[in-house]
ModelCIF file with pLDDT and N, C-alpha, C, O atoms, coordinates in Angstrom:
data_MODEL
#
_entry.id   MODEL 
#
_entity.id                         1 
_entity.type                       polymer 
_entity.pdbx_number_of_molecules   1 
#
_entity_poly.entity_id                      1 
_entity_poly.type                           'polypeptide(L)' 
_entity_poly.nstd_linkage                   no 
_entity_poly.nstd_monomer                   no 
_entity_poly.pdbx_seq_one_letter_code       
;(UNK)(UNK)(UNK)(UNK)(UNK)(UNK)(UNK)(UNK)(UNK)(UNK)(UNK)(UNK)(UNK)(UNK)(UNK)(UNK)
(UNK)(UNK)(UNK)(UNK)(UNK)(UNK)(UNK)(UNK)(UNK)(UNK)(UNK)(UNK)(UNK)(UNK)(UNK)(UNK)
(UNK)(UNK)(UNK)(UNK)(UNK)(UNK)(UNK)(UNK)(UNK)(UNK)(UNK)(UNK)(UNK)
;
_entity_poly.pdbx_seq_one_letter_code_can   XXXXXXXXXXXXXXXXXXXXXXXXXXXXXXXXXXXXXXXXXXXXX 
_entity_poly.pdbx_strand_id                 A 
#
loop_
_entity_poly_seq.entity_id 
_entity_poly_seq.num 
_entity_poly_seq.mon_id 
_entity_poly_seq.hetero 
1 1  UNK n 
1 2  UNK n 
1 3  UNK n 
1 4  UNK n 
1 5  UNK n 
1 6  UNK n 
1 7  UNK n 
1 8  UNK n 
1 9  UNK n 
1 10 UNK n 
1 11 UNK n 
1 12 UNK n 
1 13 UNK n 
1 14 UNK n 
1 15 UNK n 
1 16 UNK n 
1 17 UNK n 
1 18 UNK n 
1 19 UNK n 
1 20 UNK n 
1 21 UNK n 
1 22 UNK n 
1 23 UNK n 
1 24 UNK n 
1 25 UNK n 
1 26 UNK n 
1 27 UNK n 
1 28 UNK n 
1 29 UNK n 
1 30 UNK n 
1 31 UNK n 
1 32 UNK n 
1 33 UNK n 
1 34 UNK n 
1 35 UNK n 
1 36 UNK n 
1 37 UNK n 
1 38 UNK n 
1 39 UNK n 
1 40 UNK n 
1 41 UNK n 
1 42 UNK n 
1 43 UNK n 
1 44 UNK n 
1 45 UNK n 
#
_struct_asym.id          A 
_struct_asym.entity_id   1 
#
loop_
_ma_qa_metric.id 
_ma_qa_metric.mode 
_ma_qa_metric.name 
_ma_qa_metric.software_group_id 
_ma_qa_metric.type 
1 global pLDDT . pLDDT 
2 local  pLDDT . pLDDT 
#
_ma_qa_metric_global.metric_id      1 
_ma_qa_metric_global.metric_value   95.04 
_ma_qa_metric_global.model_id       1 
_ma_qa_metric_global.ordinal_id     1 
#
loop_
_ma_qa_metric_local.label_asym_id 
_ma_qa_metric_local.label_comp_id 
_ma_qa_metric_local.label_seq_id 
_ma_qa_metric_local.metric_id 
_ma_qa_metric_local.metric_value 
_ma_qa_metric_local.model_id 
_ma_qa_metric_local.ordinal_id 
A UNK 1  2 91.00 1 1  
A UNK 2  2 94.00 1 2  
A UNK 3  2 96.00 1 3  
A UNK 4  2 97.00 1 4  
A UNK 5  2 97.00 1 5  
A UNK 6  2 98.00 1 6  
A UNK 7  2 97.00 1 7  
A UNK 8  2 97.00 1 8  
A UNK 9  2 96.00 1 9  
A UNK 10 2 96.00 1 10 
A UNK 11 2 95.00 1 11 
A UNK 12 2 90.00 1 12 
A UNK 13 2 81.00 1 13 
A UNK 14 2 85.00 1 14 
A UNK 15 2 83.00 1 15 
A UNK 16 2 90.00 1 16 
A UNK 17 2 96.00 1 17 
A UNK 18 2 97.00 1 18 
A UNK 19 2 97.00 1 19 
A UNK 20 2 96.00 1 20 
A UNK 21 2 97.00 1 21 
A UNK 22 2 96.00 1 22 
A UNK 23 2 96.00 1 23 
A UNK 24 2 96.00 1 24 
A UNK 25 2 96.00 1 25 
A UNK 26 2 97.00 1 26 
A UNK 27 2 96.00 1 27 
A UNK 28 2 97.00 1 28 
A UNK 29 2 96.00 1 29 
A UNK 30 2 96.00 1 30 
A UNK 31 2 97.00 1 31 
A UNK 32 2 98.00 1 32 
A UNK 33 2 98.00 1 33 
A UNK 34 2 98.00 1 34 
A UNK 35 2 98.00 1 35 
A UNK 36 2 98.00 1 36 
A UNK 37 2 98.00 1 37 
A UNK 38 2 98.00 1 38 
A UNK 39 2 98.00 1 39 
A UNK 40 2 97.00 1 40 
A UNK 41 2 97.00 1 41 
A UNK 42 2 95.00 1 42 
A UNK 43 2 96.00 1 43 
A UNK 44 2 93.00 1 44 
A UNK 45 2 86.00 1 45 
#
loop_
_atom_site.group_PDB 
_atom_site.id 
_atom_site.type_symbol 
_atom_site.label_atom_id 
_atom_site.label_alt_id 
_atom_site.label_comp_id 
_atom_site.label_asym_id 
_atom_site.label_entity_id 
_atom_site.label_seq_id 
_atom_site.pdbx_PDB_ins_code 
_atom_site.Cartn_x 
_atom_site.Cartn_y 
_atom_site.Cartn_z 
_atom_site.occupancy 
_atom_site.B_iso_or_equiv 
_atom_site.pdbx_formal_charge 
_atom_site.auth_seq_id 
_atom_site.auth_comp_id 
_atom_site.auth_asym_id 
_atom_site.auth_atom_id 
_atom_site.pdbx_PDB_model_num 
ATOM 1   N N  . UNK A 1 1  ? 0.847  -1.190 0.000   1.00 91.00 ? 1  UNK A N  1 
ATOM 2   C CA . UNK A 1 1  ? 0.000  0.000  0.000   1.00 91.00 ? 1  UNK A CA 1 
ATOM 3   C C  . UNK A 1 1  ? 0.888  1.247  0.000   1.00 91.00 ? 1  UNK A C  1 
ATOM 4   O O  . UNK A 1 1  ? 1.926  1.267  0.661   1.00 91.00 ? 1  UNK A O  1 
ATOM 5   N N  . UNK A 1 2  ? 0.355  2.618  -0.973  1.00 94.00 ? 2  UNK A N  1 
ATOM 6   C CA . UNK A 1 2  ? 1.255  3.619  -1.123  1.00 94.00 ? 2  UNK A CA 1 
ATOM 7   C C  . UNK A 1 2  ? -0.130 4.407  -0.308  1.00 94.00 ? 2  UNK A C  1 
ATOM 8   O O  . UNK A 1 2  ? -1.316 4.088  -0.217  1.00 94.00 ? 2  UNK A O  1 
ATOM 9   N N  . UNK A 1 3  ? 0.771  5.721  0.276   1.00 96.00 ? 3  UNK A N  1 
ATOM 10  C CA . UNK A 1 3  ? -0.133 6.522  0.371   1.00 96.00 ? 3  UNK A CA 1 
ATOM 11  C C  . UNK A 1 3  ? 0.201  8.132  -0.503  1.00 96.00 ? 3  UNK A C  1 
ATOM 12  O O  . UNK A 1 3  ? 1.314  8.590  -0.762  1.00 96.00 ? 3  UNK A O  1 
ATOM 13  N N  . UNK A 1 4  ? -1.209 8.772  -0.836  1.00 97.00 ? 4  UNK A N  1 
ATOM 14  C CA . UNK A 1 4  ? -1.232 9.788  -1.235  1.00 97.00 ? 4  UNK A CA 1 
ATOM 15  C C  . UNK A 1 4  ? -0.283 10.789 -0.661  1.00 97.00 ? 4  UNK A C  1 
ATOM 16  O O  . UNK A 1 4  ? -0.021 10.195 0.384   1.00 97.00 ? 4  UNK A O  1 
ATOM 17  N N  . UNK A 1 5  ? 0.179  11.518 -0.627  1.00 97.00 ? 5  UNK A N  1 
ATOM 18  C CA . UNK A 1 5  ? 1.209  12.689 -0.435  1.00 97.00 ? 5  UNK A CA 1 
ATOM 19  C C  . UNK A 1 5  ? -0.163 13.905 -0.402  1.00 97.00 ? 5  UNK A C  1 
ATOM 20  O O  . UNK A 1 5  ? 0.261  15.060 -0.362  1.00 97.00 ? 5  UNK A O  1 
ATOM 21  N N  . UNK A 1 6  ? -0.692 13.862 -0.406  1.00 98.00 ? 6  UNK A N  1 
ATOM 22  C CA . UNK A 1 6  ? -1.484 15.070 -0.838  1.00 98.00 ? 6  UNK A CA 1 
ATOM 23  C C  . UNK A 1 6  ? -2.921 15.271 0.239   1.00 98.00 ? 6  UNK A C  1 
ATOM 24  O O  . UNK A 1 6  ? -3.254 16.214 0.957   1.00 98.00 ? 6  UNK A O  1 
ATOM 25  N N  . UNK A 1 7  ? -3.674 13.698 -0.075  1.00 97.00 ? 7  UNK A N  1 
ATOM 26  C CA . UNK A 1 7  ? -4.295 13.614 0.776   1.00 97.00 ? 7  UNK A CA 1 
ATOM 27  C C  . UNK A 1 7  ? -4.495 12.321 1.736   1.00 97.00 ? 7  UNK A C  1 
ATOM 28  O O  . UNK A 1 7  ? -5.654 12.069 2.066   1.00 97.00 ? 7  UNK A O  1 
ATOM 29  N N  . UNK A 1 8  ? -3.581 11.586 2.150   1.00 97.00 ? 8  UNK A N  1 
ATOM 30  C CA . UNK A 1 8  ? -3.227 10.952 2.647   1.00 97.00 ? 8  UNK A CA 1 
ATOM 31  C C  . UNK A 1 8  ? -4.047 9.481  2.608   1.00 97.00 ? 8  UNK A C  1 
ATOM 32  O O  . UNK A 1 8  ? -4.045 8.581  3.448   1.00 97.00 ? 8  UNK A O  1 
ATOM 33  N N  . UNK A 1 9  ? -4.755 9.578  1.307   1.00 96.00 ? 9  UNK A N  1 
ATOM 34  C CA . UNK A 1 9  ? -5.463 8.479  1.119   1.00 96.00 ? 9  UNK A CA 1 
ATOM 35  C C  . UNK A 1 9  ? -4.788 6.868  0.940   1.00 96.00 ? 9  UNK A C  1 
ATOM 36  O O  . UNK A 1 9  ? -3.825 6.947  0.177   1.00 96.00 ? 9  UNK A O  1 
ATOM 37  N N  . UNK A 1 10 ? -5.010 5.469  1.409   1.00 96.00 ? 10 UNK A N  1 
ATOM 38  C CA . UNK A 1 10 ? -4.214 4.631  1.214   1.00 96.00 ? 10 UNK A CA 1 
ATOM 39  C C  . UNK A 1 10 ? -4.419 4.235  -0.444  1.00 96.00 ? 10 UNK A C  1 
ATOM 40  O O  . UNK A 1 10 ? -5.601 4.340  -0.768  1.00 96.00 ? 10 UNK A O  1 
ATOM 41  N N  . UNK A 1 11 ? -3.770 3.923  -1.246  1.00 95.00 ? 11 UNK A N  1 
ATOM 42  C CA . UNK A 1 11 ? -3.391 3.261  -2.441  1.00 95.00 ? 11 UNK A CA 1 
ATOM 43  C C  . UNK A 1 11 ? -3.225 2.014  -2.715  1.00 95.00 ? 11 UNK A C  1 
ATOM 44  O O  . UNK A 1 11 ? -2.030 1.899  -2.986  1.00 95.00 ? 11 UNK A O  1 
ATOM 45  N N  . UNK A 1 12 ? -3.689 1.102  -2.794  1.00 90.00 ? 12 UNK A N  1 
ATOM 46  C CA . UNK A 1 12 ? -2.874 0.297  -3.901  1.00 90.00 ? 12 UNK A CA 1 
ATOM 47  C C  . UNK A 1 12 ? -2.102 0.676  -5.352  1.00 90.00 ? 12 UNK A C  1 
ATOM 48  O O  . UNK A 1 12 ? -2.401 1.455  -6.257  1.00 90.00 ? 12 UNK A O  1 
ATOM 49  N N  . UNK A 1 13 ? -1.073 -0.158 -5.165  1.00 81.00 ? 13 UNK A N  1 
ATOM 50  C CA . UNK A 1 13 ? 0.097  0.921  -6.481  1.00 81.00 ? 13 UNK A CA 1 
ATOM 51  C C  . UNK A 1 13 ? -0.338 0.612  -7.899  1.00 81.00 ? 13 UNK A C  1 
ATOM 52  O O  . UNK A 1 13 ? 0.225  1.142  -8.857  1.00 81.00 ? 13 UNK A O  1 
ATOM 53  N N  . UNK A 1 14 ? -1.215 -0.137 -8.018  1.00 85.00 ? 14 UNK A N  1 
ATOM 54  C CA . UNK A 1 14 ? -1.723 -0.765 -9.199  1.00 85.00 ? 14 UNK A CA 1 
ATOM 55  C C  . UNK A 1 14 ? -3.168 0.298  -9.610  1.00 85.00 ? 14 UNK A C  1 
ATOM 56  O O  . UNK A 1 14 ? -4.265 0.399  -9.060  1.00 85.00 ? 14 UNK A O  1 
ATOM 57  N N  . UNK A 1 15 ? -2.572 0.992  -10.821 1.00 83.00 ? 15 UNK A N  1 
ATOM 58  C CA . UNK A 1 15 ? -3.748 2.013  -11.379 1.00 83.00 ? 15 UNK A CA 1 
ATOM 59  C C  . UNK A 1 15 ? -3.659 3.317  -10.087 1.00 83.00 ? 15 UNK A C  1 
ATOM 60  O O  . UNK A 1 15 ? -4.739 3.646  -9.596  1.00 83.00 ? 15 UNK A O  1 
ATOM 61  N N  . UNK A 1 16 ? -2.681 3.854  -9.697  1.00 90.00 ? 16 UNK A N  1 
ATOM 62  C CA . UNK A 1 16 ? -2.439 4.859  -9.190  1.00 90.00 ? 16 UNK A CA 1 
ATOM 63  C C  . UNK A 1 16 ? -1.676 5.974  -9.985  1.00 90.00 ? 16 UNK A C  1 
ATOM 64  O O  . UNK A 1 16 ? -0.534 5.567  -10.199 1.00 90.00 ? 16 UNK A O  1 
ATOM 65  N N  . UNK A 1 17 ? -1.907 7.436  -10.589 1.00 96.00 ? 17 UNK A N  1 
ATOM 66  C CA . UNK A 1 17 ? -1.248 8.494  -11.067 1.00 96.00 ? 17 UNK A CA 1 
ATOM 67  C C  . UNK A 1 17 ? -0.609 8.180  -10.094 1.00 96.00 ? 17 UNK A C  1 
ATOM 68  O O  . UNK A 1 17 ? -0.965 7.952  -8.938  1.00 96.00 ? 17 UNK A O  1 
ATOM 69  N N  . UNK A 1 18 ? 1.408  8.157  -11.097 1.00 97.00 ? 18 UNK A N  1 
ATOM 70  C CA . UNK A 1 18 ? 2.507  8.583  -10.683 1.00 97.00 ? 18 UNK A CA 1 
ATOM 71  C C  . UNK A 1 18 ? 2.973  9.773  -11.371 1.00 97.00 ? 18 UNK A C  1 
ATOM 72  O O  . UNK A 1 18 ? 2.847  10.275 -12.487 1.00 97.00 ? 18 UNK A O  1 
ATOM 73  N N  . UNK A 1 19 ? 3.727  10.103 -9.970  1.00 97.00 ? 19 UNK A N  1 
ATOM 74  C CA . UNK A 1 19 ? 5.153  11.130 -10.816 1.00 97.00 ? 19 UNK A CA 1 
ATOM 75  C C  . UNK A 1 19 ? 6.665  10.984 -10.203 1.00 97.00 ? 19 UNK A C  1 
ATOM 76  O O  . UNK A 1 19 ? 6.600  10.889 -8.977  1.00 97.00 ? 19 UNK A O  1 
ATOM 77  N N  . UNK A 1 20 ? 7.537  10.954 -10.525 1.00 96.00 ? 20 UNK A N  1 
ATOM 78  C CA . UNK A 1 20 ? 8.596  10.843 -10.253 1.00 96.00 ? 20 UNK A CA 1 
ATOM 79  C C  . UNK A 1 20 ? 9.239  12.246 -9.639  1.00 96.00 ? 20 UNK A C  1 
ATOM 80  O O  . UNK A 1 20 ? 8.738  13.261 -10.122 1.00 96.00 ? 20 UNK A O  1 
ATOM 81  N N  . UNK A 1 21 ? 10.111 12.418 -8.804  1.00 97.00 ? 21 UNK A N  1 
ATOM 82  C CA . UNK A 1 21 ? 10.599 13.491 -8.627  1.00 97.00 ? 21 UNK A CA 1 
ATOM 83  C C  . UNK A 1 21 ? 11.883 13.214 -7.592  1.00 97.00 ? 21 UNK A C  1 
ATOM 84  O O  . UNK A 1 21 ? 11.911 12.254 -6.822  1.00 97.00 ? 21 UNK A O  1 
ATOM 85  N N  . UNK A 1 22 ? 12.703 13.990 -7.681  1.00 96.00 ? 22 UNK A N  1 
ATOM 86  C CA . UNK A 1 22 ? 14.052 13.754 -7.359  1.00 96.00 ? 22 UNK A CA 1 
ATOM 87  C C  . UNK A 1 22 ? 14.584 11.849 -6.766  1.00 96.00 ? 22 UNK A C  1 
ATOM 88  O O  . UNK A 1 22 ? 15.035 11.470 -5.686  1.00 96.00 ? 22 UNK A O  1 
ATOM 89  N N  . UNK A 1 23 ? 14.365 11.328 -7.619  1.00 96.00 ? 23 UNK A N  1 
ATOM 90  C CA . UNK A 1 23 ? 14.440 10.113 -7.997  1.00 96.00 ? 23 UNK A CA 1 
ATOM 91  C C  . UNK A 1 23 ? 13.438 8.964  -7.173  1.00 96.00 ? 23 UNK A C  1 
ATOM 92  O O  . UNK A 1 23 ? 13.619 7.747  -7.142  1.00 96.00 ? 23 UNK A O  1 
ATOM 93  N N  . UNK A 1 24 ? 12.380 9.710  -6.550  1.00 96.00 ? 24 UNK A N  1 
ATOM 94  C CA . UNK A 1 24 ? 11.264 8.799  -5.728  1.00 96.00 ? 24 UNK A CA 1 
ATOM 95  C C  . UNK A 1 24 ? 10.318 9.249  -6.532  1.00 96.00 ? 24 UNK A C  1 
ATOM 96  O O  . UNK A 1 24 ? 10.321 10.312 -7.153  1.00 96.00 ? 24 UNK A O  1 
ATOM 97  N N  . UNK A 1 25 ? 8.988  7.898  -6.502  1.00 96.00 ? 25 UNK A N  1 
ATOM 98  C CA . UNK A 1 25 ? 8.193  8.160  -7.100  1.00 96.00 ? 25 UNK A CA 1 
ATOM 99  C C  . UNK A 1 25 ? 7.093  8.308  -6.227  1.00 96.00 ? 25 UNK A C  1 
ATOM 100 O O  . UNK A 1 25 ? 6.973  7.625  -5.209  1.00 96.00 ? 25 UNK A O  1 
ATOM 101 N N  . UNK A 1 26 ? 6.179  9.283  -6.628  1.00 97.00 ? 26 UNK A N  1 
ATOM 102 C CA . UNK A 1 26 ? 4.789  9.472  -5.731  1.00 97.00 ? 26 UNK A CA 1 
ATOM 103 C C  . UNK A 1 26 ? 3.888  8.822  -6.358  1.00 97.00 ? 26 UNK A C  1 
ATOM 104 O O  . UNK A 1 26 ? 3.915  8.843  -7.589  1.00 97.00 ? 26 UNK A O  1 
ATOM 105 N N  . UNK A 1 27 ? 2.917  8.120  -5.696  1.00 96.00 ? 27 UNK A N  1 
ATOM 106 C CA . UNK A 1 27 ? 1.138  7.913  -6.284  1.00 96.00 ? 27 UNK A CA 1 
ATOM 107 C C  . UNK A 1 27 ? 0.317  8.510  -5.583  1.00 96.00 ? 27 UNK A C  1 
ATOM 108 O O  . UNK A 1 27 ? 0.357  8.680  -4.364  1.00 96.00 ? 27 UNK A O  1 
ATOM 109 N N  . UNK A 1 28 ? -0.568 8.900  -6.432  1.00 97.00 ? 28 UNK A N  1 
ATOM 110 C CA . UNK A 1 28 ? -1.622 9.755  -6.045  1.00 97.00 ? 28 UNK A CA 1 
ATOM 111 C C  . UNK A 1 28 ? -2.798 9.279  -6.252  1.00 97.00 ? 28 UNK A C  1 
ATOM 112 O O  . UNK A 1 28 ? -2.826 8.402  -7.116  1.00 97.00 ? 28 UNK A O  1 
ATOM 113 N N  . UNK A 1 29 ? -4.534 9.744  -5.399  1.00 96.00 ? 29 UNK A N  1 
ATOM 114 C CA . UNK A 1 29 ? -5.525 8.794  -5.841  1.00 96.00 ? 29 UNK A CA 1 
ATOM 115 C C  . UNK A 1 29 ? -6.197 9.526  -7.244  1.00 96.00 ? 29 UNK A C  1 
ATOM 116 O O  . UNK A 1 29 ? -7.110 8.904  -7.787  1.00 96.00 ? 29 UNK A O  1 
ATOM 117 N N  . UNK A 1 30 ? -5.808 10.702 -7.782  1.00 96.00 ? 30 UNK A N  1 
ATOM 118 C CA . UNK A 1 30 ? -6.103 11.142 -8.802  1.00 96.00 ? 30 UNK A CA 1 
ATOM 119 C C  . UNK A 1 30 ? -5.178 12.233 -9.067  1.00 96.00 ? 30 UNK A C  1 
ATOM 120 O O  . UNK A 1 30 ? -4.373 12.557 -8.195  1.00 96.00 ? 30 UNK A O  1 
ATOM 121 N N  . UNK A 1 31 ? -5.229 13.021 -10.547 1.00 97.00 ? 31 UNK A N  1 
ATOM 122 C CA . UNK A 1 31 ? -5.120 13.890 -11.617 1.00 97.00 ? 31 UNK A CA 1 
ATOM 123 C C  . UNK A 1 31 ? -4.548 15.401 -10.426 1.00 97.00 ? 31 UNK A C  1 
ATOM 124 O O  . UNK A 1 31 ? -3.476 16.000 -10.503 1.00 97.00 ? 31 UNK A O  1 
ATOM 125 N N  . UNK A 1 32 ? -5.772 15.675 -9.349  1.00 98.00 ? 32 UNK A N  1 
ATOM 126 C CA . UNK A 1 32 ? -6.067 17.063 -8.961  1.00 98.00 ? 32 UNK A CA 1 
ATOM 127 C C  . UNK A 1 32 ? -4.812 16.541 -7.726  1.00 98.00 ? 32 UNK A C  1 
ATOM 128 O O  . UNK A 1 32 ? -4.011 17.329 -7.221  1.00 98.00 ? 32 UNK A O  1 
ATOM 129 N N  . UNK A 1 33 ? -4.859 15.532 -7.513  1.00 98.00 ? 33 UNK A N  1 
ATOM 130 C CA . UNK A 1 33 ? -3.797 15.838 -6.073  1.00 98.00 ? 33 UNK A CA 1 
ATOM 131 C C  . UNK A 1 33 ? -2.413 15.646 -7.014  1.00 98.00 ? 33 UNK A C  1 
ATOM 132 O O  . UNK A 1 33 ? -1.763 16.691 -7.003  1.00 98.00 ? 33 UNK A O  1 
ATOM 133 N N  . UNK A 1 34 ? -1.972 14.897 -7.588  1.00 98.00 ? 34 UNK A N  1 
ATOM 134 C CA . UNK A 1 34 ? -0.615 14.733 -8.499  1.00 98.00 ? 34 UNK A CA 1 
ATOM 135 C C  . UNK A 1 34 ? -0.689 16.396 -8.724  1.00 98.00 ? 34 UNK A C  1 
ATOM 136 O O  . UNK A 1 34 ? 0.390  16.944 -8.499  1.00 98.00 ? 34 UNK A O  1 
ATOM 137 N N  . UNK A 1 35 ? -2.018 17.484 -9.218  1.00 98.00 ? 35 UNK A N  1 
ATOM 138 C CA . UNK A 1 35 ? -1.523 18.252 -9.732  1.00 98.00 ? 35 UNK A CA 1 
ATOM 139 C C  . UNK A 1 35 ? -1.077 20.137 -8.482  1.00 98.00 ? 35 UNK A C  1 
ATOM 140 O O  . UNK A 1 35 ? -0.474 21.196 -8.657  1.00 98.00 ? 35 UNK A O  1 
ATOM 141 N N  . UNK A 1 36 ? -1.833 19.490 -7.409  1.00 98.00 ? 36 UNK A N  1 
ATOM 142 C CA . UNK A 1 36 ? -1.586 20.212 -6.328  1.00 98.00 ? 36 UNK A CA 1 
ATOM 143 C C  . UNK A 1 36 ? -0.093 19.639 -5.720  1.00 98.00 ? 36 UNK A C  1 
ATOM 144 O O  . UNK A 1 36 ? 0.608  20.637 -5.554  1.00 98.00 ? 36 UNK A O  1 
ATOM 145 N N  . UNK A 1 37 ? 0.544  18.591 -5.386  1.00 98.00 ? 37 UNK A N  1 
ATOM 146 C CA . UNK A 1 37 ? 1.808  18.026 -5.194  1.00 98.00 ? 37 UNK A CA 1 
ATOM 147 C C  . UNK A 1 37 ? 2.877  19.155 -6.337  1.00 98.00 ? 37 UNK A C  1 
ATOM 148 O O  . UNK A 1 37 ? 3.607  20.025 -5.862  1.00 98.00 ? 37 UNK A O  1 
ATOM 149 N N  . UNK A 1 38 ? 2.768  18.931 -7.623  1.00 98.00 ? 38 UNK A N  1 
ATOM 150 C CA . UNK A 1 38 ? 3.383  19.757 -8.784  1.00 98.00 ? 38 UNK A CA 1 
ATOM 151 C C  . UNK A 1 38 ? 3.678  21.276 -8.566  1.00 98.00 ? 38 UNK A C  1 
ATOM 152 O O  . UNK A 1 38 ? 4.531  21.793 -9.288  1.00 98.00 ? 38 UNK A O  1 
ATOM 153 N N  . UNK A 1 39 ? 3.103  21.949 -7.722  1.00 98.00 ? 39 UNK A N  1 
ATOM 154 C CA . UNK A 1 39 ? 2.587  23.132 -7.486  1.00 98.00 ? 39 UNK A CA 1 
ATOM 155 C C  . UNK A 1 39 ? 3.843  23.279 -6.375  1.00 98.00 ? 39 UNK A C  1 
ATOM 156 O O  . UNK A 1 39 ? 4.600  24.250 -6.358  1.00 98.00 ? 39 UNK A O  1 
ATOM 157 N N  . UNK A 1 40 ? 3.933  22.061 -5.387  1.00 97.00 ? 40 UNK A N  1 
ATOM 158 C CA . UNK A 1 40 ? 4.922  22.410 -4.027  1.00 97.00 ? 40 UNK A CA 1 
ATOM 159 C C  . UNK A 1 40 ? 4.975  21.481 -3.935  1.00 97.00 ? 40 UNK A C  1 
ATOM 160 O O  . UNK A 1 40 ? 4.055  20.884 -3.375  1.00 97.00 ? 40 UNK A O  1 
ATOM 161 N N  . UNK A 1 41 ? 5.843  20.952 -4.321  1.00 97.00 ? 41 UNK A N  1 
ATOM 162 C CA . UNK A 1 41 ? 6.333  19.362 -3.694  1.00 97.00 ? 41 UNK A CA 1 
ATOM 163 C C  . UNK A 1 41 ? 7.310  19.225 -2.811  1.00 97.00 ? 41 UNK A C  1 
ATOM 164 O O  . UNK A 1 41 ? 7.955  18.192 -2.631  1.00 97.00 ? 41 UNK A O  1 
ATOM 165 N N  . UNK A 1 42 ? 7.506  20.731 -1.978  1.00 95.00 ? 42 UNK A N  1 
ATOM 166 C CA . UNK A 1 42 ? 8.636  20.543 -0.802  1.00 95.00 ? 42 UNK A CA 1 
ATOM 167 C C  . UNK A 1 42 ? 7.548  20.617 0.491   1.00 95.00 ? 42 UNK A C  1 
ATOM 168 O O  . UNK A 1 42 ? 7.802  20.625 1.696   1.00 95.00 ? 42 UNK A O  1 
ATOM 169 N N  . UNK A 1 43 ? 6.441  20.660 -0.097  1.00 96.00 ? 43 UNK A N  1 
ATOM 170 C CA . UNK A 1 43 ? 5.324  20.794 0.595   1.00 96.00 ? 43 UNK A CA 1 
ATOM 171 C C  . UNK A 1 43 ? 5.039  19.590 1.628   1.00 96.00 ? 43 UNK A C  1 
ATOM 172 O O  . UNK A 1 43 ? 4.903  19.493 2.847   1.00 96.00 ? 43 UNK A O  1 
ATOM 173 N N  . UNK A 1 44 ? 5.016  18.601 0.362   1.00 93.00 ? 44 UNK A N  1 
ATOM 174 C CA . UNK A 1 44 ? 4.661  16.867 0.397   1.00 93.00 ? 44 UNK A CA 1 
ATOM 175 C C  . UNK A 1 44 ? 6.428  16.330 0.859   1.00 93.00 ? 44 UNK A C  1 
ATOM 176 O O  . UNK A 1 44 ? 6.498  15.702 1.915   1.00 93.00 ? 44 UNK A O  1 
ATOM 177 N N  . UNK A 1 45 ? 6.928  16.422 0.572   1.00 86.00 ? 45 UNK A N  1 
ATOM 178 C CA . UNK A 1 45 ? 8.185  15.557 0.548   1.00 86.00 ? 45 UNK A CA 1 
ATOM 179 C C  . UNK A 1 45 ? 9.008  15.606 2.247   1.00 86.00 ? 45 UNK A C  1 
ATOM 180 O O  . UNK A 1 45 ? 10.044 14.973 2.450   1.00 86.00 ? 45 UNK A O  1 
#
């Protein structure tokens, strides 16, 4: 199980938006939190 960075929702990693960023990858449970993470990701990290 991954969790959201954004909104701390649990994940399964299978069919989760990723993004990569300074060589870790995030999953997200959708589009709007990957795209709020993008915005400040020293926020999340």
């Amino acid at each position: 199980m991954k969790t959201d960075p954004v909104c701390k929702m649990q994940l399964d990693e299978q069919g989760t938006v990723t993004l990569e960023h300074d060589g870790n990858t995030y999953h997200f449970c959708c589009p709007s939190c990957k795209a709020i993470f993008e915005k400040n990701p020293s926020k999340f990290c």
